[in-house]
C-alpha positions in Angstrom: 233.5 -150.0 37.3 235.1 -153.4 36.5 237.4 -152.5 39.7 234.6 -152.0 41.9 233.0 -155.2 41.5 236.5 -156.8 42.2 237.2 -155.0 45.5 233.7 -155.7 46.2 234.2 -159.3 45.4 237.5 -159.6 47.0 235.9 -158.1 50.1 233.4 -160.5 50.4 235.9 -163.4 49.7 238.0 -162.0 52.8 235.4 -162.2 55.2 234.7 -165.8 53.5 238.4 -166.8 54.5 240.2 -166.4 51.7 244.0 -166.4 52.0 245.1 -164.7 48.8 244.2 -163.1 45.2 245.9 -162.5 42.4 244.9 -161.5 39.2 245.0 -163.6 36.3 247.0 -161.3 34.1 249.9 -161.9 36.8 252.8 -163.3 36.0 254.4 -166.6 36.8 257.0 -164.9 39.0 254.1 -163.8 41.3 252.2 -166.8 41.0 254.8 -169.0 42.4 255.3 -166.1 45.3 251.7 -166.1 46.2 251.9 -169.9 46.3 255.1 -170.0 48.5 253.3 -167.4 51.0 249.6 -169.0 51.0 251.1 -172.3 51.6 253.4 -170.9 54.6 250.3 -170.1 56.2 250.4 -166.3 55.1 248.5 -164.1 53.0 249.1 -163.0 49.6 247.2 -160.3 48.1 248.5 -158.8 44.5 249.8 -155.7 44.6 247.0 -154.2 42.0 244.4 -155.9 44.8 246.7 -154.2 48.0 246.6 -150.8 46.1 242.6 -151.1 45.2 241.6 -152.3 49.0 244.2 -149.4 50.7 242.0 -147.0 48.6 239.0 -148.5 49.7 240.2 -148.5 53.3 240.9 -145.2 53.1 237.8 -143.9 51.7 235.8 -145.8 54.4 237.6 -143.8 57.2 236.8 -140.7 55.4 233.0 -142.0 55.2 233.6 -142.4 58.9 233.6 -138.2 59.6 230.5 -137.2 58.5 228.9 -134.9 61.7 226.3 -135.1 63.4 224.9 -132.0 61.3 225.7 -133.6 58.3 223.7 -136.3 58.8 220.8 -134.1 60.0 220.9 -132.7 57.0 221.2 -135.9 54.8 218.1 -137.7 56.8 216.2 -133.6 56.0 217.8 -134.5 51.9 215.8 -137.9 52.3 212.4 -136.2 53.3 212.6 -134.2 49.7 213.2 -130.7 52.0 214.5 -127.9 49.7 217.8 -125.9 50.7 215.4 -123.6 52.4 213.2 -125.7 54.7 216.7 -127.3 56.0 217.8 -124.0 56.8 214.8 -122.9 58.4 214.4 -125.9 60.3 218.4 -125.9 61.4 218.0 -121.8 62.0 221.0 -121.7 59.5 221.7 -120.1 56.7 221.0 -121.4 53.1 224.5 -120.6 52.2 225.4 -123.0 55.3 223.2 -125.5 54.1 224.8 -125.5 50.6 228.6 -125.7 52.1 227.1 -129.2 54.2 225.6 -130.2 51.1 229.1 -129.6 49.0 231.3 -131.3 51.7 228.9 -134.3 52.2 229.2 -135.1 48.5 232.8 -134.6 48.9 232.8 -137.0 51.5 230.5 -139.9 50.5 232.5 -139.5 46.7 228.8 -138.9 45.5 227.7 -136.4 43.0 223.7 -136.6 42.9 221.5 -136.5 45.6 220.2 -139.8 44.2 224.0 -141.2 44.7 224.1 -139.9 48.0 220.6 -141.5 49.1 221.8 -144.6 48.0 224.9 -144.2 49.8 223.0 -143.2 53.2 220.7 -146.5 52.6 223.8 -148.9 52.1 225.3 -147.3 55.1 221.8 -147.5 57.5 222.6 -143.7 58.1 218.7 -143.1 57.5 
């Protein structure tokens, strides 16, 4: 959790214009190269930080692949329709329906249909 609100943090700082980030557990030897690079005019990110915001790059281009049908059936989730109205509505089976509902959990790292609300809301997908 504690991670989250740092890339969420450091996120926000980088659109602020932030330059660099380190955390404070790093050592002196990476201090003075973060230093060295900011004041050169580059960026300096620690490597803990790089790692954290590659995963978090890489989860948003995954968010990016819902379908079309996926999100059919998450704004269907959002009106409270059970497994069995989606599929009637979608002339699908319920089966179907329950693979959509697997892989868009899967895909939005979500694990309740509350999570995944929430995710949809954040995201303006409904």
């Amino acid at each position: 959790m504690v991670l989250f609100l740092i890339k969420i943090k450091i996120a926000e700082m980088i659109d602020a214009g932030i330059s660099g980030y380190i955390l404070k557990n790093s050592g002196k030897k990476e201090l003075i190269e973060a230093l060295t690079k900011i004041a050169s005019g580059q960026n300096y990110f620690g490597q803990e930080i790089t790692l954290q915001l590659m995963k978090s790059f890489k989860r948003n281009q995954e968010e990016a692949r819902l379908t079309d049908r996926e999100i059919e059936i998450i704004r269907m989730i959002e009106k409270d329709l059970t497994t069995r109205e989606i599929a009637e509505k979608l002339f699908i089976s319920e089966r179907t329906v329950e693979t959509h509902r697997k892989n868009i959990l899967h895909k939005t790292n979500t694990t309740s249909v509350v999570g995944l609300l929430k995710y949809a809301y954040e995201r303006k997908i409904i």
